[in-house]
Each structure stands twice: as structure tokens, then as C-alpha cells.
C-alpha positions as CSV (number, residue, x, y, z in Angstrom):
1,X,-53.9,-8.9,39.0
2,X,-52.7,-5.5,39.7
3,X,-49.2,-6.6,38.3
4,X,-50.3,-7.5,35.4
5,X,-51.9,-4.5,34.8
6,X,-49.7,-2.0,35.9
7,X,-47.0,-0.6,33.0
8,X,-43.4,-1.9,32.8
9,X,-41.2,-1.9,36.0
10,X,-37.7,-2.8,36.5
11,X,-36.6,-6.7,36.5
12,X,-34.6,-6.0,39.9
13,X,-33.9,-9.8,41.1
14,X,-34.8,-11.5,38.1
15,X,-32.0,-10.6,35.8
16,X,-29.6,-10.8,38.8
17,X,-29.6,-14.7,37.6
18,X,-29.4,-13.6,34.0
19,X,-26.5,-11.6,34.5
20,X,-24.6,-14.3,36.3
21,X,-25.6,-16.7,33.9
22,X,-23.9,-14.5,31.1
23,X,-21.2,-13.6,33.1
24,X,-20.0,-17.5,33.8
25,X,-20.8,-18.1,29.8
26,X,-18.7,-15.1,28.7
27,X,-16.0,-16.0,31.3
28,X,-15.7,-12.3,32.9
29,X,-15.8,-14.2,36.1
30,X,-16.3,-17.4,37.9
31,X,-18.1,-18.8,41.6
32,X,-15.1,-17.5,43.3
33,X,-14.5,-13.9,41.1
34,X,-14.4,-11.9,44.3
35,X,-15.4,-8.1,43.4
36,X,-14.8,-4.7,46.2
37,X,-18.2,-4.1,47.3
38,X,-18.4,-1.2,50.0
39,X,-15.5,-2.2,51.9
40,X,-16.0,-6.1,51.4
41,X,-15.0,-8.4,48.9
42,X,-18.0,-10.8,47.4
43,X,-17.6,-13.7,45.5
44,X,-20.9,-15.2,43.5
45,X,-22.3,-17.3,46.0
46,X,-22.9,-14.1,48.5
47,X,-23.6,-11.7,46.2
48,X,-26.8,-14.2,45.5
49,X,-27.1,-15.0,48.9
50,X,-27.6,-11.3,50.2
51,X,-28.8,-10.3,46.6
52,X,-26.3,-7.7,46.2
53,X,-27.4,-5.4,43.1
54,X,-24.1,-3.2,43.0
55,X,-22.5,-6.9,42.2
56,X,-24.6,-7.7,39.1
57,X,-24.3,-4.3,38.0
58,X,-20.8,-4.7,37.7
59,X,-21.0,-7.7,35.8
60,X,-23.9,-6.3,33.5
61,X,-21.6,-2.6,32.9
62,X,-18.7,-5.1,32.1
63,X,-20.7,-7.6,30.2
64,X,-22.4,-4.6,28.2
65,X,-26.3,-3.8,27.5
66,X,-25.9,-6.3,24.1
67,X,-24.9,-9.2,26.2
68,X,-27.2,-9.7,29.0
69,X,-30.3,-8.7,26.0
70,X,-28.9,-11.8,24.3
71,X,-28.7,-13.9,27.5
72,X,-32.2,-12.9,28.8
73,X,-33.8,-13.3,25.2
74,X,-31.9,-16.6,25.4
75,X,-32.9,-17.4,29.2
């Protein structure tokens, strides 16, 4: 109950699916896209795995604020 009445917060996780969603659709990237994350390279599957946010905020700076609006509207 105290989530519910608390004022905004940030989606963290949630959009994490969004933006990987979007970023398949838009074709930016694919399952295997492996991106330089602090001296590793991660491809989809991990970043979900470990929940990487530096990984989905890549794909949402490249994907632009527009694009992952649409997808979440659309999600």
C-alpha cells in the first residue's frame, strides 16, 4: 500500500524488457549484440541475466527518448 501511495519513482528493471524489446524491433541489436561493459563484453542474455543497467542504457541513449515512449506505451 505504501507503493501505491508514494509519488512517481524510476521504472529501474521494468523497462530493462522494454528497452530490449525495442531494441530487437528497431534492429540496433540482436541476442548476441555484445556491448564493452567495464572491461567485459555482454551480449542480451547476460545483460538480463545480471540485470546490467549500463547495458539498457546504451540501447535506450541509442534507441532515443521517442522510441522506448512508443514501445512502453505500446508494451
Amino acid at each position: 500500500q505504501k507503493l501505491a501511495l508514494k509519488s512517481g519513482f524510476q521504472p529501474c528493471s521494468t523497462i530493462k524488457v522494454v528497452a530490449a524489446l525495442a531494441g530487437l524491433s528497431e534492429g540496433i541489436m540482436d541476442q548476441e549484440t555484445r556491448m564493452p561493459m567495464a572491461g567485459r563484453y555482454w551480449n542480451l542474455t547476460n545483460a538480463l541475466a545480471r540485470s546490467n543497467n549500463p547495458y539498457f542504457a546504451n540501447i535506450g541513449v541509442k534507441l532515443g527518448y521517442d522510441k522506448i515512449a512508443h514501445y512502453a506505451r505500446l508494451f
